[in-house]
N, C-alpha and C positions, 0 to 999 in steps of 0.2 A: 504494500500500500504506500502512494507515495503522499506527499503532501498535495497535490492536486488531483487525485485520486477524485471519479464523478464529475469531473470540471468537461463542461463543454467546450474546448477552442479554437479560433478562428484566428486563421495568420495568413494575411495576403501577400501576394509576392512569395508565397510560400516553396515554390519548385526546386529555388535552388537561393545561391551566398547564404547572408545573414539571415533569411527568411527561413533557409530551409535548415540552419543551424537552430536558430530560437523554436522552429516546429516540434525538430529530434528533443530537446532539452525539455520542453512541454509536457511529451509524450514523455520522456522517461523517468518523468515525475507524476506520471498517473492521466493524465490531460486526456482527454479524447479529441483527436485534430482532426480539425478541417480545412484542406489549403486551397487557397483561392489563386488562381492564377490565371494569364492567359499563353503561359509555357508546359508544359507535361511535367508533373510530377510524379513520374514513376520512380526515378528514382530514391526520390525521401522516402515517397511511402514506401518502398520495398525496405528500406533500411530502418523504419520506424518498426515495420512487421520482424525484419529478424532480432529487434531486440527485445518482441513482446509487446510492442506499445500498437494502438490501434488507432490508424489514420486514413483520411480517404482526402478527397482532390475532386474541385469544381471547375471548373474553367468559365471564368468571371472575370471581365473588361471592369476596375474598380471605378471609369466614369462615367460608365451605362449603370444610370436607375435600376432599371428595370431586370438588367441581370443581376443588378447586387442584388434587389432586394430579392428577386427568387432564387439567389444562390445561398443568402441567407436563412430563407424560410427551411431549403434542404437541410443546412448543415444544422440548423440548432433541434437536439433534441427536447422533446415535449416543449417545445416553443421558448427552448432558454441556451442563452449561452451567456458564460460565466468569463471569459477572457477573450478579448479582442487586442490581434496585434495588426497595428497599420504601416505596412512596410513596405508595400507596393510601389515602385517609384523607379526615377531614371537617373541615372549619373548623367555629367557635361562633362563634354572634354574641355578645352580652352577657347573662350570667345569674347572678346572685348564686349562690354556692355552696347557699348558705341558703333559695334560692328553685327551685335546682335540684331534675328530680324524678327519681327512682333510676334508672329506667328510661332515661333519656331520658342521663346520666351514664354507666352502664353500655353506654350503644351506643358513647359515646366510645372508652372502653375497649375494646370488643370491638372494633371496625373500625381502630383507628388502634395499637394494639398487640397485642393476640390477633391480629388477621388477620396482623404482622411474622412471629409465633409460628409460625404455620401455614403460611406460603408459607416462610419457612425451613427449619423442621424438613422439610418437602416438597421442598424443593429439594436437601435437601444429600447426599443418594447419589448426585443429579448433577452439585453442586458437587464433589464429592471428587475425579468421574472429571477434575476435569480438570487438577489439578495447578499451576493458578496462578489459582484464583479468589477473587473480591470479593463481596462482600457488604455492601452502600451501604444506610444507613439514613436516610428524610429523618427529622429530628426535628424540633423547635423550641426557639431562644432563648428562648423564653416560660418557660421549666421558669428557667432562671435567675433572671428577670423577675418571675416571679410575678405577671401581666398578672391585675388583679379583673375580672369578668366573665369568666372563661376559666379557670376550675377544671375542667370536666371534660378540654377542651383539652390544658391542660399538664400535668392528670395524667398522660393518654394518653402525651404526649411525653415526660414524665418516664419511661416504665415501658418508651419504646424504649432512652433512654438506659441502662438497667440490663440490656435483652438484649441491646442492643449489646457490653456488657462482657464479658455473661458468654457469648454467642455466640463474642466471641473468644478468650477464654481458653480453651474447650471444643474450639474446631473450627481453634486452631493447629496441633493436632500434623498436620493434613491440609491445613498452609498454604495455609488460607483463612483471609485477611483480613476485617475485620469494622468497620466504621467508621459513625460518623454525621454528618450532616452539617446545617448549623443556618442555613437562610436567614433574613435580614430580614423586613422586609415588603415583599411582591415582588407588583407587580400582575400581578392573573391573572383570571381568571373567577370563582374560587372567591371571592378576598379581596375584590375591589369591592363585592358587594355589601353589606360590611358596615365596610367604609372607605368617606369620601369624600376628595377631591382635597387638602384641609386636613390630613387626617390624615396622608398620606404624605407631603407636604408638611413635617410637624412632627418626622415621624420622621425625614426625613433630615436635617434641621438638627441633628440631634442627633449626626451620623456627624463622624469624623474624615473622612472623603471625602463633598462634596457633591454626591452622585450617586445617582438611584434605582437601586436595586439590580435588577435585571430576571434573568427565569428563565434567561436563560443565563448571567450569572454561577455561578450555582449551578450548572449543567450541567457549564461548565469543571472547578470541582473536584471532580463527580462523574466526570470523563470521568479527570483525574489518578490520582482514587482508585483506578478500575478497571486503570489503567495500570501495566504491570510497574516502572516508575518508583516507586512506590507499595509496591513488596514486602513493606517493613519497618516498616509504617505499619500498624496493627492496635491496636482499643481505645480508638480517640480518637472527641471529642466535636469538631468543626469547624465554628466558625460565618461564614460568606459575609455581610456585611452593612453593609461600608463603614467597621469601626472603630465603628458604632455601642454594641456593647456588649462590654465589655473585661474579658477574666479572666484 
């Protein structure tokens, strides 16, 4: 029995990187997962089954309505789910603000905070039924950082950071918790492409711990956050990253 042992949960972007690391961590604390994506995940879930843990897989655009909210209604047992992780989103490679083109700006925004927007406000007639649920937001340290080349990026992240707040302000009185959470730079599929080895390299020289920071770190304190350990924990910005960047 773990300590989420009975917990309904829901992790978008679940297929694979940090989504499909926080999925496994869920699961192998009892979690019943459900991963929303619009990439295959056969893979986690075969790796969630050999370890015992029980998961399945929707294939869900998180800024179609209409499919969250009936990919929701699947995944939530007897109309509840107990942890929601919103993770779904895009990395930027490098692009001057100034050279950025609206469109291409506004997808940032739409997929990496509208879609937060949407698989929330959808999830939470199910969140409510259950009386002790989480609501995990991945963000990014870069909203601090103000990383050039990565203006649409951390605007994105900046504007979960703000529904993060007011998510929890709004949906305490129905204690659910609301939090986000602020990884490094953490090698994944998504980030390689647009680091090389030098970089992460650079970046961790820069930590108070000389250590890559890797997707299960961040799992860990998403697995805390979802944990009734967690209760009184609502409204915070958490950043996973070795000491690297200090506020």
């Amino acid at each position: 029995m773990g300590r989420l042992s009975d917990r309904v949960a829901v992790v978008t972007g679940g297929a694979r990187g940090l989504g499909a690391a926080i999925a496994a961590r869920l699961a192998a604390d009892g979690a019943e997962l459900c991963i929303l994506d619009i990439a295959p995940a056969d893979s986690i879930i075969d790796e969630i089954a050999r370890a015992g843990g029980r998961a399945s897989a929707l294939h869900c655009d998180v800024t179609d309505e209409a499919q969250v909210a009936s990919a929701l209604a699947e995944a939530s047992r007897a109309e509840v789910i107990d942890i929601l992780v919103n993770n779904a989103g895009l990395l930027q490679g490098s692009t001057a603000l100034v050279e950025q083109e609206r469109a291409d700006f506004e997808r940032y925004l739409t997929v990496n905070a509208v879609g937060y927007f949407i698989v929330t406000k959808a999830a939470y007639p199910h969140l409510r039924r259950s009386g002790h649920a989480r609501v995990i937001n991945v963000a990014s340290r870069t909203f601090f950082m103000g990383n050039p080349g990565n203006g649409a990026y951390v605007a994105s992240k900046g504007a979960v950071i703000g529904l993060t707040r007011v998510f929890a302000r709004e949906l305490g009185a129905d204690g659910i918790t609301v939090n986000a959470v602020m990884p490094g730079m953490v090698p994944t599929g998504g980030t390689r492409p647009h680091h090389d080895d030098a970089d992460f390299e650079r970046v961790m020289m820069h930590q108070a711990i000389k250590r890559q920071v890797m997707p299960e770190d961040l799992a860990h304190l998403v697995a805390f956050l979802a944990s009734s350990e967690a209760a009184m924990i609502t409204g915070q910005s958490i950043i996973c990253d070795g000491g690297g960047f200090l506020h």
